[in-house]
C-alpha positions as CSV (number, residue, x, y, z in Angstrom):
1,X,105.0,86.0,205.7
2,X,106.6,84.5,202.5
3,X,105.5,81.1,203.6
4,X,102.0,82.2,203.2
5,X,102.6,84.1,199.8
6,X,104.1,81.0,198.5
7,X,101.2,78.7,199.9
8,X,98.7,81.0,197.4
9,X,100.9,81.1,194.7
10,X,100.1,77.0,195.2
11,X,96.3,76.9,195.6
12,X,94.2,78.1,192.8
13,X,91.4,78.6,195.0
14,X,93.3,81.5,196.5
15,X,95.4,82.5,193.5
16,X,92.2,83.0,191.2
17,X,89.9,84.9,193.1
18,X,92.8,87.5,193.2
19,X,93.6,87.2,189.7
20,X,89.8,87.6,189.0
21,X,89.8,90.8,191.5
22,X,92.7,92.7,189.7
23,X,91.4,92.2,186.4
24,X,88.1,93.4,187.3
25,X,89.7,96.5,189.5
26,X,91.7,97.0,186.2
27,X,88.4,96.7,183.9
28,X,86.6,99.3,186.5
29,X,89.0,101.8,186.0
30,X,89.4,101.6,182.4
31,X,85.1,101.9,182.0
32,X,85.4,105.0,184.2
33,X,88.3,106.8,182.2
34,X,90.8,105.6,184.0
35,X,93.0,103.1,181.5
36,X,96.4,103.2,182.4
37,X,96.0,103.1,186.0
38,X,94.2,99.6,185.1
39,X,97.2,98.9,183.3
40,X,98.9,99.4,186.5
41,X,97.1,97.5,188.4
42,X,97.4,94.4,186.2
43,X,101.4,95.1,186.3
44,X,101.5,95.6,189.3
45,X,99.6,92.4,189.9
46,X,102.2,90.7,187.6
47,X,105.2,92.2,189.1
48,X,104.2,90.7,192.6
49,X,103.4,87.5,191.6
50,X,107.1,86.9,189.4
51,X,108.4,88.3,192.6
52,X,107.2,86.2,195.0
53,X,107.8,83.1,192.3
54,X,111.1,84.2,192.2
55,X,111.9,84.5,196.1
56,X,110.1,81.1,196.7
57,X,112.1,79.2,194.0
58,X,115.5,80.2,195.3
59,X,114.2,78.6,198.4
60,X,112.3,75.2,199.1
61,X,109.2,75.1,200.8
62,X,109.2,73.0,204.2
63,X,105.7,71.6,204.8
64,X,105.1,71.2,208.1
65,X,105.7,67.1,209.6
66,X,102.8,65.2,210.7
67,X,105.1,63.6,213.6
């Protein structure tokens, strides 16, 4: 499982969509009233992504051999 979060964190065309998503999620909620739990969501969105950096820099990614 943290192989595949790292691989996004890697590939913008899988990184950005999701960026895209939480911001819009986050703009939703703050049209309909709901501000702060936009700001959550975009904190939230932040917190997991430093996390994952974090547990995938104390470790190196092994990219599978072509042997």
């Amino acid at each position: 499982m943290r192989i595949h979060w790292s691989r996004m964190l890697v590939r913008p065309e899988l990184s950005a969509p999701a960026t895209v998503m939480a911001v819009l999620v986050a703009g939703v909620l703050a049209k309909l009233g709901h501000g702060w739990w936009g700001i959550a969501v975009v904190a939230g969105f932040c917190l997991v992504g430093s996390v994952i950096e974090h547990l995938t820099a104390a470790r190196p990614m092994q990219l599978p051999s072509s042997a």
